[in-house]
C-alpha positions as CSV (number, residue, x, y, z in Angstrom):
1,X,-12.9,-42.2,59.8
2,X,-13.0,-39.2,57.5
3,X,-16.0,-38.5,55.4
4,X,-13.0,-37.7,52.4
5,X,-10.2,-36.1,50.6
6,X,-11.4,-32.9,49.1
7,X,-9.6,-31.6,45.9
8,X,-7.1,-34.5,46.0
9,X,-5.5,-35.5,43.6
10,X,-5.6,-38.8,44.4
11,X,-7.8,-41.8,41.9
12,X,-11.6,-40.9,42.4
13,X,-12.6,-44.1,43.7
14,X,-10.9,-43.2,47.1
15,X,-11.6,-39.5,48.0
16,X,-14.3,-36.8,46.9
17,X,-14.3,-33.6,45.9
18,X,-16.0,-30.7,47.5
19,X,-19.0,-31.1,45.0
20,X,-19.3,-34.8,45.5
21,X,-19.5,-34.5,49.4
22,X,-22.4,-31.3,49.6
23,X,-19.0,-29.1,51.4
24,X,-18.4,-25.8,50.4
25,X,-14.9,-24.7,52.1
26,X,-14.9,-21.2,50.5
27,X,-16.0,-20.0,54.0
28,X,-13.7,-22.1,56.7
29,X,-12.0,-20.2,58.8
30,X,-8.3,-22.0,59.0
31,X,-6.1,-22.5,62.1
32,X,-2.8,-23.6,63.4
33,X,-1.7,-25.3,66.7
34,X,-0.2,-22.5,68.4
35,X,2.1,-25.1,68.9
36,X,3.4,-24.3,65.1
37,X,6.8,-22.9,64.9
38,X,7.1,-20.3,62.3
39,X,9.6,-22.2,60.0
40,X,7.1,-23.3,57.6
41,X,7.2,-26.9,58.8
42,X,4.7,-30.0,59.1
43,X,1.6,-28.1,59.9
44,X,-1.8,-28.9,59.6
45,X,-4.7,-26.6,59.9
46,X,-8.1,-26.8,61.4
47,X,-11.2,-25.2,60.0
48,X,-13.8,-26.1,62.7
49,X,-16.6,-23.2,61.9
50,X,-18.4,-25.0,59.2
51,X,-21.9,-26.6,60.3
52,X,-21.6,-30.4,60.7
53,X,-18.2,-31.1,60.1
54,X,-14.2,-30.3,61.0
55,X,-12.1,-29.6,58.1
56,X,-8.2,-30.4,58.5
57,X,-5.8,-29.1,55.6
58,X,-1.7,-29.2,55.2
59,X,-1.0,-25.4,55.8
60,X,1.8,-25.1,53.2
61,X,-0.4,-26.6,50.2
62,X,-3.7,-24.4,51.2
63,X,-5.5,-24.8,47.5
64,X,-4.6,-28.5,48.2
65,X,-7.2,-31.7,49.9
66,X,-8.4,-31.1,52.8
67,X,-9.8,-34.2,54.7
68,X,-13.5,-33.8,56.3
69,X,-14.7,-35.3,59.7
70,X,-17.7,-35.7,61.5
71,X,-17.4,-33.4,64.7
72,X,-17.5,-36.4,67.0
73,X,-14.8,-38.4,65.1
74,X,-12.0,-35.1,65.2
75,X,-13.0,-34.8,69.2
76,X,-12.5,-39.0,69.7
77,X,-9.2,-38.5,67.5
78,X,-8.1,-35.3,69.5
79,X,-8.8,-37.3,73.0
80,X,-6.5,-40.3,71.4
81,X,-3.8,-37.6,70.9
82,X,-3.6,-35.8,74.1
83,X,-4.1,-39.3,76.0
84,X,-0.7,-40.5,73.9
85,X,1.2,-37.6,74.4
86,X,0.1,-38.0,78.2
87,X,2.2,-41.8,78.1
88,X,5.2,-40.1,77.1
């Protein structure tokens, strides 16, 4: 489960801002799948240099939300990908 939306601009009873959640993103350093083609598609990035927590951001809207995990959670999520993409 994600700690929150940050920057969204979604109602404020679902998500939290960077203030509200103690996260300063100014410093993530942003990735993308090298799996990404080049077109500009449906890409996310991953910031995962930031103490405590994985940041995961659409790469075409960078000033937009960006949804925060817990370490733990993104590797569990991560494992639940790989092991799906294994069934195909």
């Amino acid at each position: 489960m994600a700690y929150g939306a940050v920057g969204s601009s979604v109602s404020r009873a679902a998500t939290m801002d960077s203030t509200d959640l103690g996260k300063d993103l100014s410093q993530a350093v942003w990735r993308k799948s090298t799996h990404s083609g080049g077109t500009g598609g449906e890409c996310l990035e991953v910031a995962t240099n930031l103490p405590g927590v994985v940041a995961v951001r659409d790469s075409k809207n960078p000033d937009g939300p960006a949804l925060i995990f817990p370490p733990q959670e993104w590797t569990r999520f991560l494992a639940k990908v790989v092991a799906g993409a294994s069934d195909h």
